[in-house]
MIDREN-297473 format. One record per residue (C-alpha): residue number from 0; residue in one letter; z, y, x. Coordinates in steps of 0.05 Angstrom, whole numbers, always signed. Each point is the difference from the previous one (the first is absolute). Example, Ala and Ser with C-alpha at 12.3 -4.5 7.8 and 13.67 -1.06 7.14 Angstrom:
2
KOLMI resi resn     up  north   east
KOLMI    0    a   +156    -90   +246
KOLMI    1    s    -13    +69    +27
// end
This chain:
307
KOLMI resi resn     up  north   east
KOLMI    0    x   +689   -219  +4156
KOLMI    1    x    +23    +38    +55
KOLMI    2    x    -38    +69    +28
KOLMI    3    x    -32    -12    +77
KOLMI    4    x    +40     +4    +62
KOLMI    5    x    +20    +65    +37
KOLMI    6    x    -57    +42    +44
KOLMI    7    x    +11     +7    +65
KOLMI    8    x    +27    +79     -2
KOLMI    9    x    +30    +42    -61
KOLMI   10    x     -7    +78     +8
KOLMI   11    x    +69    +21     -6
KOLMI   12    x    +16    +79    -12
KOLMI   13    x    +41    +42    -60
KOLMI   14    x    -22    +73    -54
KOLMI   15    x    +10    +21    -67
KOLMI   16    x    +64    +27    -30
KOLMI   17    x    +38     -1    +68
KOLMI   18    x    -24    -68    +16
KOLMI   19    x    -55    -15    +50
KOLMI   20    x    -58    -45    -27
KOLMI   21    x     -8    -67    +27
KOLMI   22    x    -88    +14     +9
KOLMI   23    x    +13    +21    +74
KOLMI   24    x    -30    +60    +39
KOLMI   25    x    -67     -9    +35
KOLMI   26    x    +29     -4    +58
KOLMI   27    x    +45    -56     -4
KOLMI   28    x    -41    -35    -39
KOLMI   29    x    -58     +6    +55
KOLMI   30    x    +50    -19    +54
KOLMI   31    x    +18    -57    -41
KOLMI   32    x    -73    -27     -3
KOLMI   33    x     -6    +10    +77
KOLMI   34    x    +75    -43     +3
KOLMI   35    x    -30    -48    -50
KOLMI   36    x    -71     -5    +42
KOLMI   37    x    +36    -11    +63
KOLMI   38    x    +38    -50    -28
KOLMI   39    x    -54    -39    -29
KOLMI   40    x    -34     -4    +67
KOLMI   41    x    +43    -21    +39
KOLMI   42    x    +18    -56    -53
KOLMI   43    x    -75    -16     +3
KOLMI   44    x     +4    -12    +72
KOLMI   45    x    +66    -35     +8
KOLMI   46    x     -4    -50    -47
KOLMI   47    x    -44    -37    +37
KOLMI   48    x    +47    -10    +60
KOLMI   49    x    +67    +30    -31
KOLMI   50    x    +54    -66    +22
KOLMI   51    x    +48    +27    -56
KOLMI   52    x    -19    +20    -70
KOLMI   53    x    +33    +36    -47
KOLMI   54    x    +59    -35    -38
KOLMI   55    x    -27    -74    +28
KOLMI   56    x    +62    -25    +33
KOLMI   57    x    -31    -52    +70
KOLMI   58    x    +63     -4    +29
KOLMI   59    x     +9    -72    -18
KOLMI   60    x    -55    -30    +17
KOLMI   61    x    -17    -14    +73
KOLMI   62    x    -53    +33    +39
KOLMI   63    x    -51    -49    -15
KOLMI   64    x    +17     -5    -73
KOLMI   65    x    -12    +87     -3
KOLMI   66    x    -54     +0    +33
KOLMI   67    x    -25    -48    -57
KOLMI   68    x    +28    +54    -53
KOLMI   69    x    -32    +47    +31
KOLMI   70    x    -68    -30     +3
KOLMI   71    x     +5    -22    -83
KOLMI   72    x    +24    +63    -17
KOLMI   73    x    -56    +40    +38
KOLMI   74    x    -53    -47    -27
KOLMI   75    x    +22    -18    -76
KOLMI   76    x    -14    +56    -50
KOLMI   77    x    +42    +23    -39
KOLMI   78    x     -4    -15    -80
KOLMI   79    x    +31    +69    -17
KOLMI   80    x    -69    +18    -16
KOLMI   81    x     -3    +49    +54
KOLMI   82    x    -60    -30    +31
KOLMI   83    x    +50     -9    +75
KOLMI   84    x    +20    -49    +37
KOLMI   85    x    +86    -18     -4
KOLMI   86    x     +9    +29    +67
KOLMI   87    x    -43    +70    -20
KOLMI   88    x    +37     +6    -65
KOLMI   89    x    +70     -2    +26
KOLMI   90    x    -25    +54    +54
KOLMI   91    x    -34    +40    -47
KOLMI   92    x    +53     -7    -66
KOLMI   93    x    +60    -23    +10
KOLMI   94    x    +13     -1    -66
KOLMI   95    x    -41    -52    -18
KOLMI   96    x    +40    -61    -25
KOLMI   97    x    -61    -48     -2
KOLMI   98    x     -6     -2    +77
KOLMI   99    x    +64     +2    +12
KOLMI  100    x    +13    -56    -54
KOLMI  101    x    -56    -33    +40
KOLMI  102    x    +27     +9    +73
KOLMI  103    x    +59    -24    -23
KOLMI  104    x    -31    -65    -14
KOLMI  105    x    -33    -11    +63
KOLMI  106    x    +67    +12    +43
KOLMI  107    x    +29    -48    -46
KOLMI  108    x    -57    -52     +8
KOLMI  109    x     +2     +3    +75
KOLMI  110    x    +82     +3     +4
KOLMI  111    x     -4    -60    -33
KOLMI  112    x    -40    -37    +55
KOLMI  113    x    -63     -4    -33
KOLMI  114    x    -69    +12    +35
KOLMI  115    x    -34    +62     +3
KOLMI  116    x    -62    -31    -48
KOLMI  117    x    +43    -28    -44
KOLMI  118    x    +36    +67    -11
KOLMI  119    x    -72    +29    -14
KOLMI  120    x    -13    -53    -45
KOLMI  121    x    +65     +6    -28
KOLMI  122    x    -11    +75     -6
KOLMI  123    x    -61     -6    -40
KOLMI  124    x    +37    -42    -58
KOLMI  125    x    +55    +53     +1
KOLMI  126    x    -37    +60     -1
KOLMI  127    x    -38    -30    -62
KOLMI  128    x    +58    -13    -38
KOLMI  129    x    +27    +60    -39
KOLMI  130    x    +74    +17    +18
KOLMI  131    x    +63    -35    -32
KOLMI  132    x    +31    +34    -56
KOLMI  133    x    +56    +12    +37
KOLMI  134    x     -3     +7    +72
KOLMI  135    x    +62    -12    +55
KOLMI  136    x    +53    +40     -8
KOLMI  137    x     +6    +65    +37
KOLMI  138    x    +60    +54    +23
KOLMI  139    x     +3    +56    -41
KOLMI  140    x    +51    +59     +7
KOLMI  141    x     +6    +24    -71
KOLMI  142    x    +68    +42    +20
KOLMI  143    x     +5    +68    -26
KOLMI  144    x    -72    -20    -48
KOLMI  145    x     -6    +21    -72
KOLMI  146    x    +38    -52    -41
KOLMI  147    x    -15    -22    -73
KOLMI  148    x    +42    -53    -19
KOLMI  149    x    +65    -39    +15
KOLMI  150    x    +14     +6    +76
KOLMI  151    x    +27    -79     -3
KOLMI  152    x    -60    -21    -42
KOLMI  153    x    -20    -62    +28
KOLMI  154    x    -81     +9    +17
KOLMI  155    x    -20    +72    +32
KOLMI  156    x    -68    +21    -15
KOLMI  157    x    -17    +50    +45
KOLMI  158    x    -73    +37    -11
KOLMI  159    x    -28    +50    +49
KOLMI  160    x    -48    +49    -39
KOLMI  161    x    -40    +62     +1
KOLMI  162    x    +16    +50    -61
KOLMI  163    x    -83    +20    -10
KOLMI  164    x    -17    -73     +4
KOLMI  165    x    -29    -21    -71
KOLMI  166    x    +22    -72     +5
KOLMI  167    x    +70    +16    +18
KOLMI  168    x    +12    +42    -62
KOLMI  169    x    -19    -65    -43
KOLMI  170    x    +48    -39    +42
KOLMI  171    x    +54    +49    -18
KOLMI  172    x     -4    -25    -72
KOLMI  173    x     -2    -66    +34
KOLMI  174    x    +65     +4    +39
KOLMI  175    x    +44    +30    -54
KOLMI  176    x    -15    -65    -51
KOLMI  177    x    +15    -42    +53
KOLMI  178    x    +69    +34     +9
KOLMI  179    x    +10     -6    -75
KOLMI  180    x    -15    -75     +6
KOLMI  181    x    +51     -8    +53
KOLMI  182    x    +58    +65     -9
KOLMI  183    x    +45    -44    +34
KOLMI  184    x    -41    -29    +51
KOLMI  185    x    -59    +36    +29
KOLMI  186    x    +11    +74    +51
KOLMI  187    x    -57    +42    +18
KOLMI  188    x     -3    +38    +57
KOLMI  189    x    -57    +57     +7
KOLMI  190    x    -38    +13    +76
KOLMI  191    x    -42    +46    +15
KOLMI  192    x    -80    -13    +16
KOLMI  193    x    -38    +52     -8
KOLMI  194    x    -72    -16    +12
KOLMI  195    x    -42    +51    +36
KOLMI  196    x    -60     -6    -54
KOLMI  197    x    +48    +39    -45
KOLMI  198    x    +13    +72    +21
KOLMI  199    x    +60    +19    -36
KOLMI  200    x    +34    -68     +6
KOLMI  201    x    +44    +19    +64
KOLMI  202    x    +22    +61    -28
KOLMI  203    x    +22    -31    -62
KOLMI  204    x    +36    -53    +44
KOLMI  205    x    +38    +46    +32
KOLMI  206    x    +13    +43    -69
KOLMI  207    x    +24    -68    -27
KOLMI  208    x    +56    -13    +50
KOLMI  209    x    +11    +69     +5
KOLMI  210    x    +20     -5    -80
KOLMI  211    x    +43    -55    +32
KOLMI  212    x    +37    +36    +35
KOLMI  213    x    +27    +27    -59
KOLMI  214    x     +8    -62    -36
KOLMI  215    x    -57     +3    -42
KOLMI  216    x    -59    -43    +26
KOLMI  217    x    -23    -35    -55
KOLMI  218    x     -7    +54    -42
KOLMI  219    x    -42    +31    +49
KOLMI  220    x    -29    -69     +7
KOLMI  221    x    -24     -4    -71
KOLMI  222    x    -20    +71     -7
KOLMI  223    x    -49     -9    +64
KOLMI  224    x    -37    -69    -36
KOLMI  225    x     +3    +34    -64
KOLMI  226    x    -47    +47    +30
KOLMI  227    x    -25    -39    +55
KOLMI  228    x    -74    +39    -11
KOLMI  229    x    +26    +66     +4
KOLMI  230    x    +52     +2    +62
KOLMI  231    x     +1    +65    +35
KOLMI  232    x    +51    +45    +42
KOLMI  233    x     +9    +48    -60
KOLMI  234    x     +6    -57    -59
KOLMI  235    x    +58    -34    +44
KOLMI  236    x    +33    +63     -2
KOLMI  237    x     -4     +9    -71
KOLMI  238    x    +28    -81    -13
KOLMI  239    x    +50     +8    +52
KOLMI  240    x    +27    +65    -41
KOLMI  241    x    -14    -45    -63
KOLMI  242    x    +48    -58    +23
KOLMI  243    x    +52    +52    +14
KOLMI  244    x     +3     +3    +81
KOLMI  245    x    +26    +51    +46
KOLMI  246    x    -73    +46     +7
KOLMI  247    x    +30    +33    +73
KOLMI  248    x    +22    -72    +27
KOLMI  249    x    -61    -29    -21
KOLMI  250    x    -47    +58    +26
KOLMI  251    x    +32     -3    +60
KOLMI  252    x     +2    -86    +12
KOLMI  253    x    -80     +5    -14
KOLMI  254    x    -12    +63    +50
KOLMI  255    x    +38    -27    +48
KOLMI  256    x    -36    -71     -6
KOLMI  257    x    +75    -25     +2
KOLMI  258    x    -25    -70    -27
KOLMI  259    x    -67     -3    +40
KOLMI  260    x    +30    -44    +55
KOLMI  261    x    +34    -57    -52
KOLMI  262    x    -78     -3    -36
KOLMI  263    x    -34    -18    +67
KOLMI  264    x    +69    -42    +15
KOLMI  265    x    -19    -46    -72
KOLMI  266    x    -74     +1    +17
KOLMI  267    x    +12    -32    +64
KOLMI  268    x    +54    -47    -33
KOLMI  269    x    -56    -16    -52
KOLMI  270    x    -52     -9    +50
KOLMI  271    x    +47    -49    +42
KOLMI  272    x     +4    -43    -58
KOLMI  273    x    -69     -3    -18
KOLMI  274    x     -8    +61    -44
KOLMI  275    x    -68    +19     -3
KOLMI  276    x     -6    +35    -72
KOLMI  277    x    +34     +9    -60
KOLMI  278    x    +35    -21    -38
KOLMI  279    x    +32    -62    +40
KOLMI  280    x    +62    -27    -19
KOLMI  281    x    +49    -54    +37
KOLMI  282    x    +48    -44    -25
KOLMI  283    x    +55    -17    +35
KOLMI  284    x    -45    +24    +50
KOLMI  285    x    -53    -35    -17
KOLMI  286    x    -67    +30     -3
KOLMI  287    x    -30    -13    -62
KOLMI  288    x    -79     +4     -9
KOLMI  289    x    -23     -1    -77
KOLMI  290    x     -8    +45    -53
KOLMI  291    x    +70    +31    -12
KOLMI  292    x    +11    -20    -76
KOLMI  293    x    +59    -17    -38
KOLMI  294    x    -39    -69    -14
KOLMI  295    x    -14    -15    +67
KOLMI  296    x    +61    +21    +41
KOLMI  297    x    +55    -24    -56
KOLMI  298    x    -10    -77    +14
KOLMI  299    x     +5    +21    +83
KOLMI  300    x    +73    +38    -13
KOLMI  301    x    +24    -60    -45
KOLMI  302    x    -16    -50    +63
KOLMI  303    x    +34    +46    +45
KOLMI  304    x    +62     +1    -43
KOLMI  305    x     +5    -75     +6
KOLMI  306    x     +4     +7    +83
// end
C-alpha cells in the first residue's frame, strides 16, 4: 500500500529548542489558503479553454490532431477517483499520475494517426486496465542521493518516501531483505517525498539529509521509522545527539532550512515521474506499482538482471 498523494499546500515554519516548528504562523498559513483559493479558481476556469496543460506535451501533433487532445482530455474523466475530468485534474493537481498516465495515451493515440473516436474508444479500454507492473523507464538524477549498496550493482532501486508515512516504515524492512538477497547486485538510493498529510515529515526530511551531511543518513534514517509515530523537533535532536552528530552544525543546517530547497527539488523530481504517494520505488527507472514485498519485487530484480 502506499499513503495518498500530496495536498495542494504544506504550512512550512520552525520552534522548539532553537528550531522553528514546521505548523506555520496564522498568517502565512491564511495567506497560503488565499494563494491556494486563487489558484484553484483560476484552474476552475481555465481548464475549460486552457490550449496547454500541465506536463501534456502537444507539440507533435498538428493543430487538428490538439485540438482533438484537447477536446478528449476536457471531456473524459479522470479514473484517479477525483470525480474531474483529465483536463481539470492536471490543472488542479499536477501531481496526479493517473491523468497524466492518461493524457499521455491520447497524444500517443492521435500521433499515431488514429481518429479522434477511436482514441476515445481506445481510451476507455486503457483507462480500465490497471497499470503494468512496470511502467517505461524514466530519468532519474540519483547524484549526490543516499546510497545503500554497491555503487556498480547492476539494478538501482531508487524509492522516494516520507519518514511519518506508516507504509514506508514496513517497506524499510522490505528493502533491506532485498539487498540481502542480492549484496552484490541490487543499490538503493533514498528521495525525499514528504507528503503534506504528515506534519513533521518535511522537517524530518530535511533533519535526514542534514545527518547526511555528516555522513550519517541512515542512521538518522532508521532512527526516524523506528519512531515514525512520535517525530518531533525536540526527539530529532535527541537521535541526532544519539547517532553521535555535530549538535551546532546540525542546529544550525535545520535553522537555516539549508536543505529546504533539495526536498522541494526531489518532490518535483518525484512528481515528474509519476510520484503521487509513498512509498514508490523504480527500477532501473522503472516505476513499479505493487505491494513492495520481498516476494513480489525479488522475481522483477532477477528479470532485470538478465537484460
Amino acid at each position: 500500500m502506499i499513503a495518498s498523494k500530496r495536498a495542494a499546500a504544506r504550512p512550512q515554519d520552525l520552534a522548539v529548542l532553537g528550531i522553528r516548528m514546521y505548523d506555520g504562523s496564522v498568517t502565512i498559513h491564511r495567506a497560503g489558503l488565499l494563494l491556494l483559493g486563487a489558484v484553484l479558481c483560476l484552474a476552475q476556469e481555465a481548464w475549460q479553454t486552457a490550449t496547454t496543460l500541465p506536463g501534456v506535451d502537444l507539440s507533435g501533433l498538428s493543430p487538428s490532431a490538439q485540438k482533438a487532445a484537447l477536446a478528449i482530455l476536457r471531456s473524459e474523466g479522470c479514473s484517479c477517483g477525483c470525480n474531474q475530468k483529465i483536463a481539470e485534474c492536471r490543472m488542479k493537481d499536477q501531481s496526479c499520475a493517473t491523468s497524466r498516465r492518461l493524457a499521455g495515451f491520447v497524444i500517443q493515440e492521435l500521433h499515431a494517426g488514429k481518429t479522434a473516436e477511436v482514441a476515445r474508444t481506445d481510451l476507455h479500454k486503457f483507462a480500465a486496465e490497471p497499470p503494468p507492473v512496470l511502467e517505461k523507464p524514466v530519468k532519474l538524477s540519483i547524484a549526490g542521493d543516499p546510497l545503500k549498496g554497491p555503487s556498480d550493482a547492476k539494478v538501482t532501486v531508487v524509492e522516494f518516501s516520507d519518514f511519518q508515512c506508516p507504509y514506508c516504515a514496513i517497506a524499510v524492512g522490505e528493502a533491506n531483505k532485498l539487498l540481502q538477497k542480492f549484496p552484490k547486485d541490487v543499490r538503493l538510493v533514498f528521495k525525499q517525498f514528504p507528503l503534506d498529510i504528515h506534519s513533521q515529515a518535511a522537517m524530518a526530511a530535511e533533519a535526514a539529509l542534514a545527518a547526511q551531511g555528516q555522513g550519517k543518513f541512515w542512521e538518522m534514517h532508521d532512527k526516524l521509522y523506528a519512531n515514525y509515530r512520535q517525530i518531533s523537533a525536540a526527539r530529532i535532536l535527541v537521535w541526532a545527539q544519539e547517532i553521535g552528530l555535530d549538535m551546532n552544525r546540525f542546529r544550525s543546517d535545520l535553522t537555516s532550512r539549508k536543505y529546504a530547497a533539495r526536498v522541494m527539488a526531489e518532490e518535483k523530481e518525484g512528481e515528474d515521474a509519476g510520484v503521487d504517494g509513498t512509498p514508490t520505488f523504480f527500477f532501473d527507472g522503472k516505476k513499479f506499482n505493487g505491494v513492495f514485498d520481498l516476494e513480489t519485487v525479488a522475481p522483477l530484480v532477477a528479470e532485470e538482471l538478465k537484460r
